[in-house]
C-alpha positions as CSV (number, residue, x, y, z in Angstrom):
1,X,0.0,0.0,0.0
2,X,1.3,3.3,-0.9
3,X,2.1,5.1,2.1
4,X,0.1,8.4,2.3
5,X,1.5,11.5,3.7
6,X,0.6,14.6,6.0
7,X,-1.5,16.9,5.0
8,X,0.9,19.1,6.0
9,X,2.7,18.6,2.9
10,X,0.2,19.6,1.3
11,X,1.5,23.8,1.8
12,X,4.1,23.7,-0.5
13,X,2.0,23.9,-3.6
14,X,-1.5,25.5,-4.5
15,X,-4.4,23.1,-6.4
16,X,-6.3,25.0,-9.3
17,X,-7.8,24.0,-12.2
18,X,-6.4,25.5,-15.0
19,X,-7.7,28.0,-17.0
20,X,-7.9,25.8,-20.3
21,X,-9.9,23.4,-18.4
22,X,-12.3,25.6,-16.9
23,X,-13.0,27.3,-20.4
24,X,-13.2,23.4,-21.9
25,X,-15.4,22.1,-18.7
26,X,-17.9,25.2,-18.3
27,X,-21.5,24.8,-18.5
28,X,-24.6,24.8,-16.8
29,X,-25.5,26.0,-12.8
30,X,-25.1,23.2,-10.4
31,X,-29.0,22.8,-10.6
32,X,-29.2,21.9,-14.4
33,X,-27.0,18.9,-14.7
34,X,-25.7,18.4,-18.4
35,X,-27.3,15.5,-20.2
36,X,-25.7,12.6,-20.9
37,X,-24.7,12.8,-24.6
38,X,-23.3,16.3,-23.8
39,X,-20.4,14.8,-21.0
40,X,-20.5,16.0,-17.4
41,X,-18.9,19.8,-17.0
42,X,-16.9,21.2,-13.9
43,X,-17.9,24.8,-13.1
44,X,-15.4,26.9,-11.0
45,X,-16.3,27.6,-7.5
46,X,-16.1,30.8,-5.5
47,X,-13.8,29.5,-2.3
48,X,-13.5,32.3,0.6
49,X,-12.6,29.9,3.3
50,X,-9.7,27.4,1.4
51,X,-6.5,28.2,2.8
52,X,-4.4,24.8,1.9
53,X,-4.4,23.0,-1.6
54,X,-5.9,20.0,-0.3
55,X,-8.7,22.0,1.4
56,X,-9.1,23.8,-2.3
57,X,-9.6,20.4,-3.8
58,X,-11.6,18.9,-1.2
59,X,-14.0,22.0,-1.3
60,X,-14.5,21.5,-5.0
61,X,-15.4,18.2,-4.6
62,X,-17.6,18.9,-1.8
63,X,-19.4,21.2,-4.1
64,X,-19.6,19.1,-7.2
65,X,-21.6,16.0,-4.9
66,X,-23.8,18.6,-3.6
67,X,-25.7,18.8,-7.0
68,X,-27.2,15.2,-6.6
69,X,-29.9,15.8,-4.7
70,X,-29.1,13.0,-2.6
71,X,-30.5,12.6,1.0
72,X,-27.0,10.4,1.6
73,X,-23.4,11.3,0.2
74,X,-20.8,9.3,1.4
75,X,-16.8,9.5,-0.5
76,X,-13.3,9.1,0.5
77,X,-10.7,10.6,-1.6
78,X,-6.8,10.1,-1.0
79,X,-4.6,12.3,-3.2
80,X,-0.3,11.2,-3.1
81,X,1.6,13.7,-1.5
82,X,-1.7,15.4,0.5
83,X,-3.3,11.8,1.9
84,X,-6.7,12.0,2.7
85,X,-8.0,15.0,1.1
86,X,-11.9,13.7,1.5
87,X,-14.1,12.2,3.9
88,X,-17.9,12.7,3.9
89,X,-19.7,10.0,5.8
90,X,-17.2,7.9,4.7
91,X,-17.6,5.1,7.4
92,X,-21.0,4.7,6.7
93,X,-22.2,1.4,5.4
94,X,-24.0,1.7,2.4
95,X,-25.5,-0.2,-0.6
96,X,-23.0,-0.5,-2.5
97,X,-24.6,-1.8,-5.9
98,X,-22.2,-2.8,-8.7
99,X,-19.3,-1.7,-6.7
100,X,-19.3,-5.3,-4.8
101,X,-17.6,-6.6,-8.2
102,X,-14.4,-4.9,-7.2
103,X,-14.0,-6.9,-3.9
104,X,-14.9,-10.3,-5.7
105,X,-12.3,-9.5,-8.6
106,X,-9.6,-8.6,-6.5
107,X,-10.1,-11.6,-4.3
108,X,-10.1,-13.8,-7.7
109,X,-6.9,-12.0,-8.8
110,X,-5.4,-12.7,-5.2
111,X,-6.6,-16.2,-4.7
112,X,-7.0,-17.9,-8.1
113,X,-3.4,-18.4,-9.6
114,X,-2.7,-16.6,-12.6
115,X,-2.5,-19.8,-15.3
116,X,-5.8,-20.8,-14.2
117,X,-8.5,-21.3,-17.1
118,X,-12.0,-22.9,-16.5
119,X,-12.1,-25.9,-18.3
120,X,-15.0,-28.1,-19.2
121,X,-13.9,-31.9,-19.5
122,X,-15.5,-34.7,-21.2
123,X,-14.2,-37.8,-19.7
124,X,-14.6,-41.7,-19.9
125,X,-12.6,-44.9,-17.7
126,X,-12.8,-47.0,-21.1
127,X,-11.4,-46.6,-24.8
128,X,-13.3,-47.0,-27.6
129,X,-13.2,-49.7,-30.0
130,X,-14.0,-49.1,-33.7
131,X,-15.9,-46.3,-32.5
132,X,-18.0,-47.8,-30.0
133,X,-17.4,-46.8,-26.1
134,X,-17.9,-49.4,-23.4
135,X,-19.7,-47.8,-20.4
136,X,-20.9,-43.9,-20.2
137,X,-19.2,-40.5,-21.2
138,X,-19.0,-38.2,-18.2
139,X,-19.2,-34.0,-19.2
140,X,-17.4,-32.2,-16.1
141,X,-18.3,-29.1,-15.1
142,X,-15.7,-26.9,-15.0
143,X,-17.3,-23.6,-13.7
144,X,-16.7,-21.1,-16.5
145,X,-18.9,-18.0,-16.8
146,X,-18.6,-18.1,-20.2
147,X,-18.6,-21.1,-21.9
148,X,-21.1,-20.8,-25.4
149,X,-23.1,-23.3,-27.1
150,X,-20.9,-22.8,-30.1
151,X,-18.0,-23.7,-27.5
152,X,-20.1,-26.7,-25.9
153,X,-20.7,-27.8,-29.6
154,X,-16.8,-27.5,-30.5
155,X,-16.4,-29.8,-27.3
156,X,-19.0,-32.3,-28.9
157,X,-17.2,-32.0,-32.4
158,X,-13.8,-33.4,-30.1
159,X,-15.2,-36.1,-28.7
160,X,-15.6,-37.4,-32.4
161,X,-12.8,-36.2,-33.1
162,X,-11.6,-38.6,-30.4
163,X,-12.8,-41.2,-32.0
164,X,-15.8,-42.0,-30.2
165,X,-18.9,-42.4,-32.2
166,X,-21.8,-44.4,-29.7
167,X,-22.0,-44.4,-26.3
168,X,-23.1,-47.6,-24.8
169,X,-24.3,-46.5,-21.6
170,X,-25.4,-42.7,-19.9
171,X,-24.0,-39.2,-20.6
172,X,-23.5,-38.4,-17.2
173,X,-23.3,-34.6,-15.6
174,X,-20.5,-33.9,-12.8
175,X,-21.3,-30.2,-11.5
176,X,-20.4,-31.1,-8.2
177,X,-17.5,-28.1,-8.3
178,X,-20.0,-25.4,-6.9
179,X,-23.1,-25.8,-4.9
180,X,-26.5,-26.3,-6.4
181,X,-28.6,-23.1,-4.8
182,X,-28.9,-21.2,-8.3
183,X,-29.3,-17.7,-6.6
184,X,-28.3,-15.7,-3.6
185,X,-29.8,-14.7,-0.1
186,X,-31.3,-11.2,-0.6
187,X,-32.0,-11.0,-3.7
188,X,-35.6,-10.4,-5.6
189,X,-37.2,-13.4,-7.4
190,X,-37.2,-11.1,-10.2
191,X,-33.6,-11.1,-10.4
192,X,-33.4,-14.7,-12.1
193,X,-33.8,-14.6,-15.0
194,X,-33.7,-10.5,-15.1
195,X,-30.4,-9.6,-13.6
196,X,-28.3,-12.7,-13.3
197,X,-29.4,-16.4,-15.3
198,X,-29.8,-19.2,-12.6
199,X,-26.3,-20.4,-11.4
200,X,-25.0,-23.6,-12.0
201,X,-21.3,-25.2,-12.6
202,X,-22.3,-26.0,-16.0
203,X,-23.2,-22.8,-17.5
204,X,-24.0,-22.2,-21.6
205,X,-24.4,-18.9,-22.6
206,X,-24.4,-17.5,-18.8
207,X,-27.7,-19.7,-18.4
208,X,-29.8,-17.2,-20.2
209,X,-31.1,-18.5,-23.0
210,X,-34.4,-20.0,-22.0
211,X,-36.7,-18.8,-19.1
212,X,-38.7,-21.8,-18.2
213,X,-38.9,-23.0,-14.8
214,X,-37.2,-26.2,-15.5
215,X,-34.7,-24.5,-16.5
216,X,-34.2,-22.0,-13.8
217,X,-35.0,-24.2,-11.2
218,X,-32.1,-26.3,-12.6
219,X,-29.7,-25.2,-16.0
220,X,-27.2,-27.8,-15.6
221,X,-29.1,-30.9,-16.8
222,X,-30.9,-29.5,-19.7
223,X,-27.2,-28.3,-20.4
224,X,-26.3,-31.4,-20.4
225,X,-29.1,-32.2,-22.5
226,X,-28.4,-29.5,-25.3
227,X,-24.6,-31.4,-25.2
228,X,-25.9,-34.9,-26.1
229,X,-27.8,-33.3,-29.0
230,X,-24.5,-31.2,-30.0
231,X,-23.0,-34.9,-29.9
232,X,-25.6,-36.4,-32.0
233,X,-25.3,-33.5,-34.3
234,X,-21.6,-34.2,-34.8
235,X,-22.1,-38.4,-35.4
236,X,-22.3,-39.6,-31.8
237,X,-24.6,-41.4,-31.0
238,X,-25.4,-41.9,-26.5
239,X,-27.8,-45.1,-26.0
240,X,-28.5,-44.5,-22.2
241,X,-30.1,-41.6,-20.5
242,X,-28.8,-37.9,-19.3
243,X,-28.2,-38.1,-15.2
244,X,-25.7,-37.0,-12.3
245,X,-22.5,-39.3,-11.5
246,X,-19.5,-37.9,-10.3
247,X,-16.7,-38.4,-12.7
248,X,-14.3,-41.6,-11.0
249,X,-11.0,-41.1,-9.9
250,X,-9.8,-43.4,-13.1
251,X,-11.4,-41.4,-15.9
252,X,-8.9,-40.1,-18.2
253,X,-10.3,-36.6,-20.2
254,X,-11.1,-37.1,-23.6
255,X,-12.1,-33.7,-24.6
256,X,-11.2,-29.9,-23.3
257,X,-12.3,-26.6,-23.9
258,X,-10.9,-23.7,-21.9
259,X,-11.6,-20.1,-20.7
260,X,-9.4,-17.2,-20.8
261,X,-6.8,-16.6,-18.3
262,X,-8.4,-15.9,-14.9
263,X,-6.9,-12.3,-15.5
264,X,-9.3,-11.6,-18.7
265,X,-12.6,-13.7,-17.1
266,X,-12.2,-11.0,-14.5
267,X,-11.7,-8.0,-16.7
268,X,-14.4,-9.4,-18.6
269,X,-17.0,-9.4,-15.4
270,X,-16.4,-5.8,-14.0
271,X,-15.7,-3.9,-17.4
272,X,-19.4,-5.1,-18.0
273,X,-20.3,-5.3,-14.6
274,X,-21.7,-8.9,-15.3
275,X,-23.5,-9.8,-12.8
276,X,-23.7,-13.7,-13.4
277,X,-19.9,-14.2,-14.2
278,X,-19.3,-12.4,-10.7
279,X,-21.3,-14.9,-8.6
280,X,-19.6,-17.4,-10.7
281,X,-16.4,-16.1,-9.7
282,X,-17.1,-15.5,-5.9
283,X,-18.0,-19.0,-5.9
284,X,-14.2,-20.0,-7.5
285,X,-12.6,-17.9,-4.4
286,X,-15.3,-20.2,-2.0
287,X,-13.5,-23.6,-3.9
288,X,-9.9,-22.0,-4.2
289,X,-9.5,-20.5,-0.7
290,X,-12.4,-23.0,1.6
291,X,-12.3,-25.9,-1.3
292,X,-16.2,-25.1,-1.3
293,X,-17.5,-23.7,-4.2
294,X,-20.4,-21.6,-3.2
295,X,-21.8,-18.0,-2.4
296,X,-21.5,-18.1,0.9
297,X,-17.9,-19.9,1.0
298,X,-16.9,-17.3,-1.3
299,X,-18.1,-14.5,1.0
300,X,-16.5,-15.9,3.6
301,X,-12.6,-16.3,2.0
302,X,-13.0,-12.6,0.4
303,X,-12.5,-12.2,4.6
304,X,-9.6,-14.6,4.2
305,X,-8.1,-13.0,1.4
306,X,-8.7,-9.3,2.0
307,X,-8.6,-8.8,5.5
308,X,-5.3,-9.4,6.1
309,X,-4.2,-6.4,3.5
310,X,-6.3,-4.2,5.6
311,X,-9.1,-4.5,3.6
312,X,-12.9,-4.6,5.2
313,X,-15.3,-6.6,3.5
314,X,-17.9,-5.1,4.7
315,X,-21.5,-7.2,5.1
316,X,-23.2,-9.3,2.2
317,X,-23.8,-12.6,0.8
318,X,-23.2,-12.0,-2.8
319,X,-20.5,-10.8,-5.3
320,X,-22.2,-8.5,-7.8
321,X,-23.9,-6.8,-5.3
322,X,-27.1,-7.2,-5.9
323,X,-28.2,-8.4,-2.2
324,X,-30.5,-6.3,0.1
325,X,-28.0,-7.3,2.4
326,X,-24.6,-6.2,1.1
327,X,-22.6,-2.9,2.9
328,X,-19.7,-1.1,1.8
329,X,-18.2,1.7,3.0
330,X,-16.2,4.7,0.9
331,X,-13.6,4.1,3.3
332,X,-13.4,0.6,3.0
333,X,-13.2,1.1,-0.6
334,X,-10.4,3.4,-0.6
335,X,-8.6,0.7,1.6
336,X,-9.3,-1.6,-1.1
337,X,-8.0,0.5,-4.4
338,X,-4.3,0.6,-2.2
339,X,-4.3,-2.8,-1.4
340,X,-4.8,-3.6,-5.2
341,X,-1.4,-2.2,-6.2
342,X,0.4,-4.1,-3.0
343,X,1.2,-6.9,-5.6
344,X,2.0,-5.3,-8.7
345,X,1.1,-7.5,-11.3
346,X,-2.2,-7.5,-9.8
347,X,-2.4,-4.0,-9.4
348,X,-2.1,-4.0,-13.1
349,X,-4.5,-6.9,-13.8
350,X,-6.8,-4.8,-11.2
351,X,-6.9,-1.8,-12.7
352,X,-7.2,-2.9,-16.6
353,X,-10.4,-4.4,-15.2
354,X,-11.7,-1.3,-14.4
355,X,-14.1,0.3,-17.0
356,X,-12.2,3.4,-18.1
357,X,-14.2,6.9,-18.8
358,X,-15.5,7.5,-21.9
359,X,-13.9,4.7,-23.4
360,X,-15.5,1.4,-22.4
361,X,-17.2,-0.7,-19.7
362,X,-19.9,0.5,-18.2
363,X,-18.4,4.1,-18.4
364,X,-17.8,4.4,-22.0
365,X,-20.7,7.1,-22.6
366,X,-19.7,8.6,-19.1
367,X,-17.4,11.5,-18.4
368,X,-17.1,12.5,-22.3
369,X,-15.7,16.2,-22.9
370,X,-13.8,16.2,-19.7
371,X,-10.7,16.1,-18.1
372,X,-11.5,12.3,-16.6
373,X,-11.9,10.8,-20.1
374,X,-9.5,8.2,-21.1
375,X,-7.7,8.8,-17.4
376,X,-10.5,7.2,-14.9
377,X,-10.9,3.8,-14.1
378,X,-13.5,3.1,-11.9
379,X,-16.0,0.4,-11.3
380,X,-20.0,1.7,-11.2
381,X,-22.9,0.6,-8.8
382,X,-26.3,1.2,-9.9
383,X,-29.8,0.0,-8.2
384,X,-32.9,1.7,-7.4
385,X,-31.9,4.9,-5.2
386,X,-28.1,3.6,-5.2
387,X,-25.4,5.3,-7.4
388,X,-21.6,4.8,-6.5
389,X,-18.6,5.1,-8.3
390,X,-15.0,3.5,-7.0
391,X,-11.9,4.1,-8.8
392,X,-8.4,5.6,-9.8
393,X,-7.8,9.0,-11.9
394,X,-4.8,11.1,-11.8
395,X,-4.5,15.0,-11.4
396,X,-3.8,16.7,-14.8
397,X,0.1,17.1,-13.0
398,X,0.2,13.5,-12.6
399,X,-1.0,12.8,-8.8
400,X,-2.4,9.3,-8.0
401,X,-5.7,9.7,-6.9
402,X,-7.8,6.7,-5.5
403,X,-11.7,7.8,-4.7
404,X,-15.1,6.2,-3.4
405,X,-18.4,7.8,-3.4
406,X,-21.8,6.0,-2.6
407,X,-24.6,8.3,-3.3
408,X,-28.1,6.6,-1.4
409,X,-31.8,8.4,-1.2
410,X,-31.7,10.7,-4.3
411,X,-35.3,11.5,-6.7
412,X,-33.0,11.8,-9.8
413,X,-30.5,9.1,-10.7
414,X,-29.1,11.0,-13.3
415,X,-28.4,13.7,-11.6
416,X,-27.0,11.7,-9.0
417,X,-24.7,9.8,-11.2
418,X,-23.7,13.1,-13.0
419,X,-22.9,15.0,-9.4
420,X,-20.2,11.8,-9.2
421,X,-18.8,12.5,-12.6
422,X,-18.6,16.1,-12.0
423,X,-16.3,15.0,-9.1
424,X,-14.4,13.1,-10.7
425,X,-13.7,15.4,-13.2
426,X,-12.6,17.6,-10.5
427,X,-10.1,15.4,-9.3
428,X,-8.6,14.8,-13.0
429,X,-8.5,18.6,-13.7
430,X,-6.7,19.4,-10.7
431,X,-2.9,20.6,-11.0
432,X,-0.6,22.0,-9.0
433,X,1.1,26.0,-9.4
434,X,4.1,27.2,-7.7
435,X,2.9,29.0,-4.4
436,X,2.1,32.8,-4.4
């Protein structure tokens, strides 16, 4: 963790935004938020009482969250050289929507070693002869978010490729790798199918595809199901039935297909803030840290994982952050965003995650026309009356800055969400002049 110095430092320079950026970044009062299409604008504020740069900066920001509307503002902000030049509320535990991903990635980046790809295994204990396979073909669920019919049919195409063409016995599903609860305490029936697709170790197209109750209720064996037609499809031919059987100790693999790296199944996740691949993934830190692959052995080792880097992990039961009962704090956050860059290739591996402003992610249309575009990473929260933002930018001279702001009881979620980009954009414009 970097270490953060005294404010007192903060005296030998003066924070301003420069007068280019103010002429680029003008625009409407406080009270008439800039639409969407039009980027977020920073307007300069009057600032009698600011004596020390990090004051300056921390009034400006003050100012630019004050334009939400919101009954609840809550942010940490740590700037290098001036330390914590922010707090507001900011060990108050709040919703933190979206911004849950970032504990569940980091804890995947920390726990999950860095070769790992899911795979999805077909398997057998015999060999075939002139085709023909004594006993039954076992497809072993290998946990990966996003595994495709197209890739479950090019798993089928190996198996013939294997030289396997009938199947004597069963075609027999292994998903014992995660638990079989297909969604998460505190969460609305509505969200399965509408937020997340049902969870299961053997996941096709992130379980969203079909909507039925059988299905929800239970996506792995008509998975299994769509694979024995894939088989067909490509010339092999199973004469038993579709059931669950752990794969033996003896079965050799006869067929593979992979994920990504563990570093791009994350990026993946939290640049589209992907609900379903996140529970997936909190459910690989449950089997790689407690060798139990469910939600609430996942909760449990991000604790494992995080805590001992100073990291609070708050209260929850979920990794996307969807829960009624998941709490964050700013602060916590913050505490987070540092302990990300203790390891630096997962700093890096962190950070790329991050959806980056006005470029892509979920903050590609965000922060346009503004000093924070293309130079703020940060992952978003969004639910009903919850906006946060959590993130890196860097002052326009090249400061660090880590921030966390959780924005709770507003009318206006848009001009919520813009009050946290007009922060932001704060914090990127800000640059340091020689003292008077």
């Amino acid at each position: 963790m970097r270490r953060r110095t005294a404010l007192g430092l903060a005296l030998v320079a003066t924070l301003a935004v420069s007068g280019s950026a103010l002429a680029a970044e003008a625009g409407p009062e406080p009270e008439a938020p800039a639409p969407l299409a039009a980027g977020v604008v920073v307007r300069p504020m009057a600032l009698a009482s600011a004596s020390t740069p990090a004051e300056d900066l921390a009034a400006r920001v003050e100012a630019a969250l004050m334009t939400s509307g919101a009954k609840t503002v809550a942010a940490a902000v740590d700037v290098e050289g001036f330390g914590e030049v922010y707090r507001r509320e900011a060990s108050h535990a709040l919703p933190p929507a979206s911004t849950q991903k970032t504990l569940t990635g980091l804890a995947t980046l920390l726990s999950v070693p860095e070769a790992t790809r899911f795979t999805t295994e077909v398997a057998a204990r015999s060999v075939p002869t002139a085709g023909r396979l004594p006993g039954s073909l076992w497809l072993v669920a290998g946990g990966d978010p996003y595994l495709t019919r197209s890739g479950l049919r090019s798993l089928a195409a190996k198996v013939r490729a294997a030289g396997i063409t009938y199947v004597s016995s069963d075609l027999l599903l292994d998903d014992s790798r995660y638990d079989a609860k297909r969604r998460v305490p505190g969460w609305k029936s509505s969200y399965v199918p509408d937020e997340s697709g049902p969870l299961s170790a053997l996941a096709v197209d992130r379980n969203g595809y079909r909507e039925d109750s059988a299905f929800l209720s239970d996506p792995a064996l008509p998975n299994t199901v769509l694979f024995r037609s894939y088989l067909k499809a490509e010339g092999v031919t199973v004469h038993g039935v579709v059931k669950r059987y752990r794969r033996p100790v003896e079965a050799r693999t006869v067929a593979t297909v992979q994920s990504g790296p563990i570093a791009d199944v994350v990026r993946r996740a939290l640049k589209a803030s992907d609900n379903f691949a996140a529970e997936m993934l909190l459910k690989e830190v449950g089997k790689a840290v407690r060798n139990e692959g469910s939600s609430a052995a996942g909760y449990g080792a991000l604790a494992d994982v995080l805590t001992p880097r100073g990291v609070p992990v708050g209260t929850g039961t979920d990794g996307s952050g969807l829960s009624s009962y998941d709490r964050q704090t700013p602060g916590g956050q913050v505490l987070l965003l540092h302990a990300a860059e203790q390891d630096p290739a997962v700093g890096v591996a962190f950070r790329r995650a991050l959806p980056i402003a006005c470029k892509d992610g979920t903050l590609e249309k965000r922060m346009c026309g503004t000093a924070a575009a293309g130079r703020a990473f940060a992952k978003t929260g969004t639910l009903p009356g919850v906006r946060a933002l959590s993130g890196y930018t860097t002052t326009a001279s090249g400061r660090p800055v880590w921030f966390a702001f959780q924005l709770t009881s507003f009318s206006d979620g848009l001009k919520a969400r813009n009050a946290i980009d007009r922060a932001v954009a704060v914090l990127a414009a800000a640059q340091e002049q020689p003292a008077a």
